[in-house]
C-alpha positions in Angstrom: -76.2 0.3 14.4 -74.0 -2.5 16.6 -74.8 -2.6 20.2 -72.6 -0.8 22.9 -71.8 -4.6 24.4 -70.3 -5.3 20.6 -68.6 -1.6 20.0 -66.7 -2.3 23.6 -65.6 -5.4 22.7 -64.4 -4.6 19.3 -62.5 -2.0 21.0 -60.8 -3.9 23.2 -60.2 -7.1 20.8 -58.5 -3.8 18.6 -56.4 -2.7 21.7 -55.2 -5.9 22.5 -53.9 -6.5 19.0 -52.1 -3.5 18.5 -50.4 -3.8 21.9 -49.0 -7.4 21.2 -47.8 -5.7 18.0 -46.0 -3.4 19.9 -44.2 -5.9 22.0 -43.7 -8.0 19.4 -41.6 -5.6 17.6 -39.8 -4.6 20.9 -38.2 -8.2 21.2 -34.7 -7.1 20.0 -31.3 -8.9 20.4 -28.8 -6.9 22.1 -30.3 -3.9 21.3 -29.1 -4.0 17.4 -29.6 -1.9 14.9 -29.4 -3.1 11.3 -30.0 -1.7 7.9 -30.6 -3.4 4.8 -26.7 -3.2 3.6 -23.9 -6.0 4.3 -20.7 -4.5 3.3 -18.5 -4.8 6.3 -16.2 -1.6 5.5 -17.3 -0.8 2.3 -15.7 2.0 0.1 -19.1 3.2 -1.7 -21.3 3.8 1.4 -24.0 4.1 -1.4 -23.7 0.5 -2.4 -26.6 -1.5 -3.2 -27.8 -4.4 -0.8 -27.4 -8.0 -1.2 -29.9 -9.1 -4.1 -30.4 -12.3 -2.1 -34.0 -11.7 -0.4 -32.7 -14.6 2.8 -29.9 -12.8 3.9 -29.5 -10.9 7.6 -29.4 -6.9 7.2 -26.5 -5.8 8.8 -26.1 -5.1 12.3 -24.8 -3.5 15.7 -24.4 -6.1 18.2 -23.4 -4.6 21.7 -22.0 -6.9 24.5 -20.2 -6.5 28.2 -16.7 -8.6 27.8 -15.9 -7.1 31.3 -16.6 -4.6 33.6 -16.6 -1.3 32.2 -15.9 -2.6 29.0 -18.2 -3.4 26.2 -17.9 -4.4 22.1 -20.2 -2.9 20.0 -19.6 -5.8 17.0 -21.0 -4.5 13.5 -21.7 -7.5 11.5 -21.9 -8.5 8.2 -23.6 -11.6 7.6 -22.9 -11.7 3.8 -19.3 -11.6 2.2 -19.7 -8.2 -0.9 -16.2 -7.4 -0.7 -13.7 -9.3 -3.5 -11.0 -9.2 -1.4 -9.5 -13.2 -0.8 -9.4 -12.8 2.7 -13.5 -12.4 2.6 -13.6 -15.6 0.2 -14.9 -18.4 2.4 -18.0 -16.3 2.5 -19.0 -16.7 6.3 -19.3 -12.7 6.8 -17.4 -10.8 9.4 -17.3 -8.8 12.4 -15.5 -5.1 12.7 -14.9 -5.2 16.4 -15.4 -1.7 18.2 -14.1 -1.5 22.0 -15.7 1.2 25.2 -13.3 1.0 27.8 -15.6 3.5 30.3 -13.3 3.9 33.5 -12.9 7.6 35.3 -11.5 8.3 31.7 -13.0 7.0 28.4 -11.0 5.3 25.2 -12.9 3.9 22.4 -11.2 1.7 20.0 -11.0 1.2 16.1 -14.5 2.7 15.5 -15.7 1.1 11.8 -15.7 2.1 8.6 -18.3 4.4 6.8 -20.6 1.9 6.1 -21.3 1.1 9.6 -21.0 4.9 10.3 -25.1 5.7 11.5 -26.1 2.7 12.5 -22.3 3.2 14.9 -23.1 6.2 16.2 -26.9 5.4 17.2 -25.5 2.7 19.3 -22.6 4.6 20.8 -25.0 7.6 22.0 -26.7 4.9 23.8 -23.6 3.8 25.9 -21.3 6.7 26.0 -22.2 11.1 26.1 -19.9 12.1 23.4 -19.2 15.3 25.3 -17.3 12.7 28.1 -15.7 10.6 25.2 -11.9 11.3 26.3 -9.8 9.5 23.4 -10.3 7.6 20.3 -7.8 4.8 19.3 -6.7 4.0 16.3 -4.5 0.5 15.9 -3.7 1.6 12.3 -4.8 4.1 10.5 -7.5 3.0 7.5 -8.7 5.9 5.1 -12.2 4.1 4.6 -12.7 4.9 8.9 -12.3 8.7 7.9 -16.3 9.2 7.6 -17.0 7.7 11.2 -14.2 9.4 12.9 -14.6 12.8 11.3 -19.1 12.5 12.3 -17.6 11.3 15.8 -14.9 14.3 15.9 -18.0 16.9 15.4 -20.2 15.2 18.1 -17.1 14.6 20.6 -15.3 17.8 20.6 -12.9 17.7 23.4 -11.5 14.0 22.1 -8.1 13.0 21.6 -7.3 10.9 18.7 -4.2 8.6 19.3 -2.6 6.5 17.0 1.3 5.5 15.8 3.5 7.8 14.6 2.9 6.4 11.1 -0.6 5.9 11.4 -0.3 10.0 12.8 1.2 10.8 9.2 -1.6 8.9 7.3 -4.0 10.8 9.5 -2.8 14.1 8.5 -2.8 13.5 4.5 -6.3 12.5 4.6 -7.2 15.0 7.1 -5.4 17.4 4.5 -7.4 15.9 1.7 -10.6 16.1 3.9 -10.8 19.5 6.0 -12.3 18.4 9.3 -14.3 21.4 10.7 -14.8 20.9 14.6 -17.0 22.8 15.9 -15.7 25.0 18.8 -16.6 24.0 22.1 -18.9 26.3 24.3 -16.6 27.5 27.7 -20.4 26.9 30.1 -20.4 23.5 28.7 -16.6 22.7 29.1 -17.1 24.2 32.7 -20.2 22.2 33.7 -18.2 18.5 32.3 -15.0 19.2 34.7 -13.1 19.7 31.2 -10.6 21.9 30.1 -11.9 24.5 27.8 -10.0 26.4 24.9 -10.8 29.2 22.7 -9.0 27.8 19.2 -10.0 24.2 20.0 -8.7 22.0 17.3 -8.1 18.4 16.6 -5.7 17.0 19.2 -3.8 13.9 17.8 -0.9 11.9 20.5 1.2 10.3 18.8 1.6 6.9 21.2 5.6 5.7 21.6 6.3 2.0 22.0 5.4 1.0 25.6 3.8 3.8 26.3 1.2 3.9 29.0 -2.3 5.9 29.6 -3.7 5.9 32.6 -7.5 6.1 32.0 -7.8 5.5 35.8 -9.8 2.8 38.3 -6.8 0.3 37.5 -7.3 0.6 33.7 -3.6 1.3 32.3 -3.7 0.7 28.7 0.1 -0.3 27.6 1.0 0.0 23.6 2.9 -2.2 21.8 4.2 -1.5 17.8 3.7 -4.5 16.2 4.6 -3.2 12.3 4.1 -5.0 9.6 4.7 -4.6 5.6 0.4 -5.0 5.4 0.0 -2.4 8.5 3.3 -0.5 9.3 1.0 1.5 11.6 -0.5 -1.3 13.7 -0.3 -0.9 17.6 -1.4 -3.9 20.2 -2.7 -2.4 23.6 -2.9 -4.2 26.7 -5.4 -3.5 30.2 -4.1 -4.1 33.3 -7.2 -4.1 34.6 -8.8 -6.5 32.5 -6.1 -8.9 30.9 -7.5 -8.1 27.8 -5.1 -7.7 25.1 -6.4 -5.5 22.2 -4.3 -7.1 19.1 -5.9 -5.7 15.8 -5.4 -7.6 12.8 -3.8 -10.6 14.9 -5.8 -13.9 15.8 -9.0 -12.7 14.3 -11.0 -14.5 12.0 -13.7 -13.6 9.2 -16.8 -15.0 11.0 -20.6 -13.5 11.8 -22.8 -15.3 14.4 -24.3 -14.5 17.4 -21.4 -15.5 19.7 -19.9 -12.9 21.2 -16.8 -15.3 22.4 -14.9 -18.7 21.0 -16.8 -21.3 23.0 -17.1 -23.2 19.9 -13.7 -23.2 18.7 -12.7 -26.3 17.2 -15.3 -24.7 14.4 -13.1 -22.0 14.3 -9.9 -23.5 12.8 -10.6 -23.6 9.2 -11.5 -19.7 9.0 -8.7 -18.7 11.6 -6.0 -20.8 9.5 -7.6 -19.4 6.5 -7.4 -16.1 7.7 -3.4 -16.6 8.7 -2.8 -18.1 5.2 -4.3 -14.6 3.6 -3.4 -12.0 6.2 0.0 -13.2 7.6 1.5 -15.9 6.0 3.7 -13.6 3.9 4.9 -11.6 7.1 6.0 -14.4 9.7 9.2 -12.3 10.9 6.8 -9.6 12.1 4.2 -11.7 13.2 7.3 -13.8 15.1 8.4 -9.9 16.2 4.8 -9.1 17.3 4.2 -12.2 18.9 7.3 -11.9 20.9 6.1 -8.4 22.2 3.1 -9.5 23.1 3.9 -12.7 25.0 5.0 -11.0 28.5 1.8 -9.8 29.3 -1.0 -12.1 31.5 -4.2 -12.1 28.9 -7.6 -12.9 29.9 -8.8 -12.7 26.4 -7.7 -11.7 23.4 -9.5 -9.3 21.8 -9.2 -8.9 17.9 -10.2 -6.7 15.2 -12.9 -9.6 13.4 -14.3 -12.4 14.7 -15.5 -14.1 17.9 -13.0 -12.7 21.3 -10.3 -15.3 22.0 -11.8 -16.5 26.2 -11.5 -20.4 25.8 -8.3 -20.9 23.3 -5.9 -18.7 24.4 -3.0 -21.1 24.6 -4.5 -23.0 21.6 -4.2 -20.2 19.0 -1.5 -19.0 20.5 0.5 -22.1 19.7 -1.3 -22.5 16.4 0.1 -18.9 14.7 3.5 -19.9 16.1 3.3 -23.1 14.1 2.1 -21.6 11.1 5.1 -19.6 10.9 7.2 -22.4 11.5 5.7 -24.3 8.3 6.3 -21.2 6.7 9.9 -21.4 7.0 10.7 -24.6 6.3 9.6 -24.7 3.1 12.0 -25.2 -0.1 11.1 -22.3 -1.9 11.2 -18.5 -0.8 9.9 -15.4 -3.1 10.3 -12.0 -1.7 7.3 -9.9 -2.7 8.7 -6.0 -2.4 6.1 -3.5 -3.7 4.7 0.3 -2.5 0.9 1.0 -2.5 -0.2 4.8 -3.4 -3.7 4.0 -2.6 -4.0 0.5 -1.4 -4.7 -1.1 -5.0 -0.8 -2.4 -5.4 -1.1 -3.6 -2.2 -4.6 -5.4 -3.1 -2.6 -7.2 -6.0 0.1 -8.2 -4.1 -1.7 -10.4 -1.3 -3.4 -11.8 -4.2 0.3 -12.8 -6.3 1.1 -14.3 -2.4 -2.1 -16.2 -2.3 -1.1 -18.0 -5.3 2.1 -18.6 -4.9 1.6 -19.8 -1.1 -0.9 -22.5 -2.1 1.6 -23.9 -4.3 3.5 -24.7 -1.3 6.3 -22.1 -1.8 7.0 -19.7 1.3 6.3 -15.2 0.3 7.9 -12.6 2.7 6.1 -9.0 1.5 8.6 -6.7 1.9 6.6 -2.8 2.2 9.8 -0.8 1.2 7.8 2.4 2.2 8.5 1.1 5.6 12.0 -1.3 5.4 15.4 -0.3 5.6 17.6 -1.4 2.4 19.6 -3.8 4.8 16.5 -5.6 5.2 15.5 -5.4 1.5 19.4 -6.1 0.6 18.7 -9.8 2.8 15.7 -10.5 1.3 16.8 -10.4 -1.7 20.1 -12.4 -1.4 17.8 -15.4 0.1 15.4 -15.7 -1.6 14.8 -17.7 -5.1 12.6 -15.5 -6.8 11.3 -12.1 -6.4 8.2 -10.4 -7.3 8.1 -6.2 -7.5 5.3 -4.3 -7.4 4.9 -0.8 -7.7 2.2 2.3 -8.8 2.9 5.1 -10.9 3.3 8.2 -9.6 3.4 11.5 -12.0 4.9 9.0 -14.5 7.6 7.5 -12.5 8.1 4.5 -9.8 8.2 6.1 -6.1 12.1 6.8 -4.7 11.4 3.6 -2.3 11.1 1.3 -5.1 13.7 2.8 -7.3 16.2 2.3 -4.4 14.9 -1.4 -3.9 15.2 -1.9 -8.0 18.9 -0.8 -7.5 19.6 -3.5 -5.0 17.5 -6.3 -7.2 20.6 -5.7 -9.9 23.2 -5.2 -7.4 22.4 -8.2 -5.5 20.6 -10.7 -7.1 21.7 -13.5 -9.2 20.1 -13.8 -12.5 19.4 -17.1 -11.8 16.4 -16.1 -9.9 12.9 -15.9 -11.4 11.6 -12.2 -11.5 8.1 -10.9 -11.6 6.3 -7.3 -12.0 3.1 -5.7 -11.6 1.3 -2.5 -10.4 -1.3 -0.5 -10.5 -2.0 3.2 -11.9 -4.7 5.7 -12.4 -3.9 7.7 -15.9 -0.5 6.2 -17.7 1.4 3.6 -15.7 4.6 3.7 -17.1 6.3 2.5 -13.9 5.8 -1.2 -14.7 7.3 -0.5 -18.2 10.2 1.2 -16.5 11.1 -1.6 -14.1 10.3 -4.4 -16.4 13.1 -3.3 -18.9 15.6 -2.9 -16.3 15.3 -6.5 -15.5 14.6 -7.9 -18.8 18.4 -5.8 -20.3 20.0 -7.3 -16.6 18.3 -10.9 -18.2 16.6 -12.4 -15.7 13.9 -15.0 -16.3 10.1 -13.6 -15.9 7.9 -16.1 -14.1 4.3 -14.7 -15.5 3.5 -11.6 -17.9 4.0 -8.3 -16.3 0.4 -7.4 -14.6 -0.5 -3.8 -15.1 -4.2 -2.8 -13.6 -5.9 0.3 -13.7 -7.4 1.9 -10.7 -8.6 -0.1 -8.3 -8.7 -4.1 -8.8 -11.8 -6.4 -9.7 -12.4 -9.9 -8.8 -11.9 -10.9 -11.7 -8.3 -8.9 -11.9 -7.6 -10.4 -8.3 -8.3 -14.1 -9.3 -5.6 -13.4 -12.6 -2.9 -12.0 -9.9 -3.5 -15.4 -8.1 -2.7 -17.2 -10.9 0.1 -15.6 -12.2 1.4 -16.3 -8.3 1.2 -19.9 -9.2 2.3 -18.9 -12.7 5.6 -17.9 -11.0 6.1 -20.8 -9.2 5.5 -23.4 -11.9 8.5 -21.2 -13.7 10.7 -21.1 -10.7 10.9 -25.3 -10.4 11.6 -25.1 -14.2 14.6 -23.0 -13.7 15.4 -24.9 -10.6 15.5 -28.2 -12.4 17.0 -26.7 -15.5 20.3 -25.6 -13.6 20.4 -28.2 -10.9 21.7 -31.4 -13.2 23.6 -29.0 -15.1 27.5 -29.9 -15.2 28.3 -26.9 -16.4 26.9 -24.7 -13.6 26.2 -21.3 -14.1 26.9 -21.5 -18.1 23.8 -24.4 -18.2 21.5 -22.1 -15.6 22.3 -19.1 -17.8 21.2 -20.6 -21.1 17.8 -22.0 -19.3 17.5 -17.9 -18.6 17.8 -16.5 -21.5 15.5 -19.1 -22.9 13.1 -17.8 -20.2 13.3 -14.4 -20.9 10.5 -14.5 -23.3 9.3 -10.8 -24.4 8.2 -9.4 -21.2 4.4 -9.3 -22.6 1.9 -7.9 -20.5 -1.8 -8.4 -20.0 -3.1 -5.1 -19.1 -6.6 -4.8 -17.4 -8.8 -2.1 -16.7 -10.3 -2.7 -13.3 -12.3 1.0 -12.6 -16.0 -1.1 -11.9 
């Protein structure tokens, strides 16, 4: 039997031990929370992690940008998704923004992957019963989980978004009952809130320069700045702050532990990089949104992914507008019209851009969900090629890409290169249909018609990128074919029919 001298001071040695253990594991960062998975919005929340044993779980990383104003930043340290605009493999940040004045707003909470480890952190900042309004800068299906978990903790919210973004809303919300649950009258009484018996969702639908007043100076002024890639997309500016909320503009696909862009000379490979994928093929409404945006006095700008624009404000500013410049003055123009069901056509098309853009020819994606035929009708007269992409819907193209079909043989010359592709989930006979329109009006096919089923692979997005350049190997052929030509039109028309080719397709099914 040990001695009482050595029992006590095996105790203590024991007590010691354990206590630096538990300080030890309460040396956190920024109060994060991480989990084992890196996806950043991922569409299978069920995914499995990263087999690489080195790399970071992902994370919740919350910072103060100003007073009464914090990011909760949930970080993937790992590129998973396929997508090109993730491929320089240097992770991302979703950006989520409390504005906590006599009124709270939270913006762009993040997709379902990010959903509990979101929430956690939120509770610790904001009482959901006092969460006043939820923002939404456009409307993305895959943020559906968070906001319907946040909707049933935060009853008395008010979800705002474009009028668009409104309409996307309700078709998933159709989809996707959301049960709220009603509100208890004590409780509404004892938070100064209005109380009512059939409380529902409440959705605003915010008009162009709009203004709410969350009080304390905080005025949060919206800006539409559409776009064929996010037709929905709203900018919002704080008085009180100068910070400008810009979504999808001047953000960059970049994890580290910097909150802000002290380092930003770093930055101007991904944030090119970024342009090329995101914005490149939309410089009239970046030009558009830009313009908008350029009367209001920002602090910082505050984006969707990436670091917080603090010490290059001016820099990047001058960098997009110069990026849209080379854009234009390039010899070569394809416009890129398509409709996306489900996001998968759309998923193609930025890949067909990619392609074609780094063979030095300018894309402008046309959306014709959400342009007017004038604007199609312009595109298509400039331009010297044109790519169309459309799914399949009950067996048919969609009405907006039947219109823009009609005035593609109305309008353009069959001396321009044609292309076609689409996705579909059970036949997809709306490639077949718009291919033979254009192969009997005989215009020249600059790759094999692209047909994918259900959603795309990386492997079917790295095919669509070549194809792009594909297209643009087959547009300078038909470009030098008719330019010596003496004979004009008769020598360019020969070179086209030559071209024609059979219209073959390579067909992939991409459901993995």
């Amino acid at each position: 039997m040990h001695p009482p001298s050595f029992t006590y001071g095996l105790f203590v040695s024991l007590a010691l031990v354990a206590l630096l253990a538990i300080l030890l594991r309460g040396v956190q960062p920024s109060r994060s929370v991480s989990s084992a998975s890196n996806d950043p919005e991922s569409d299978d929340p069920n995914q499995p992690p990263e087999s690489d044993p080195t790399s970071k779980p992902r994370d919740i990383q919350v910072a103060e940008i100003w007073e009464n104003t914090q990011v909760l930043r949930s970080r993937t340290w790992d590129r998973l998704k396929f997508e090109i605009e993730y491929a320089r493999q240097r992770g991302t940040t979703v950006n989520t923004y409390l504005i906590q004045a006599r009124e709270t707003a939270l913006i762009d909470p993040p997709g379902e992957s990010f959903t509990d480890l979101f929430l956690h952190e939120l509770q610790q900042l904001q009482y959901f019963q006092r969460l006043n309004y939820v923002i939404l800068t456009h409307v993305n299906p895959d943020r559906f989980a968070t906001l319907r978990r946040l909707l049933e903790l935060a009853p008395y919210v008010t979800v705002i978004c474009s009028k668009s973004g409104a309409n996307t809303l309700r078709s998933i919300f159709a989809n996707q009952p959301l049960t709220i649950p009603s509100p208890r009258e004590d409780e509404a009484q004892d938070l100064g809130l209005e109380y009512g018996n059939n409380q529902t969702l409440k959705v605003h639908t915010v008009r162009d320069e709009e203004v709410l007043d969350l009080g304390n100076g905080h005025e949060l002024q919206f800006r539409f700045v559409p776009t064929p890639r996010h037709p929905d997309a709203l900018c919002i500016y704080d008085s009180a702050t100068g910070i400008l909320y810009t979504d999808k503009l001047f953000g960059a696909h970049v994890c580290d532990d910097a909150v802000f862009d002290e380092h930003w000379k770093a930055l101007d490979a991904d944030r090119q990089y970024y342009f090329d994928c995101l914005h490149a093929a939309q410089v009239p409404q970046v030009e558009a949104a830009i313009a908008k945006l350029e009367p209001f006095t920002a602090r910082m700008i505050a984006p969707r992914h990436g670091p917080i624009v603090r010490h290059s404000l001016s820099c990047l500013m001058l960098d997009y507008r110069r990026w849209c410049e080379q854009q234009q003055t390039k010899d070569l123009n394809v416009a890129l019209l398509y409709t996306s069901a489900y996001g998968n056509t759309a998923t193609l098309a930025q890949a067909i851009a990619k392609g074609i853009q780094a063979s030095d020819v300018a894309v402008q994606t046309i959306n014709c969900e959400f342009t007017d035929p004038e604007t199609i009708t312009q595109s298509v007269r400039d331009c010297d090629g044109f790519v169309i992409g459309t799914p399949t819907l009950a067996g048919h193209a969609p009405t907006q890409i039947q219109t823009a079909l009609g005035i593609i043989l109305s309008t353009a010359t069959q001396t321009k290169v044609a292309g076609v592709f689409g996705s579909y989930g059970w036949s997809g006979e709306a490639v077949d249909l718009v291919e033979s329109k254009l192969q009997d009006a005989g215009y020249p096919f600059g790759f094999e018609s692209i047909r994918v089923k259900f959603k795309p692979t990386q492997e079917t997005l790295s095919q669509c990128e070549a194809a792009g350049a594909e297209f643009v190997r087959t547009l300078n052929k038909v470009r030098k074919a008719r330019a010596p030509s003496s004979g004009g039109r008769g020598g360019a028309k020969r070179s086209h029919r030559t071209s024609r080719g059979t219209g073959n397709q390579f067909s992939v099914r991409a459901d993995g």
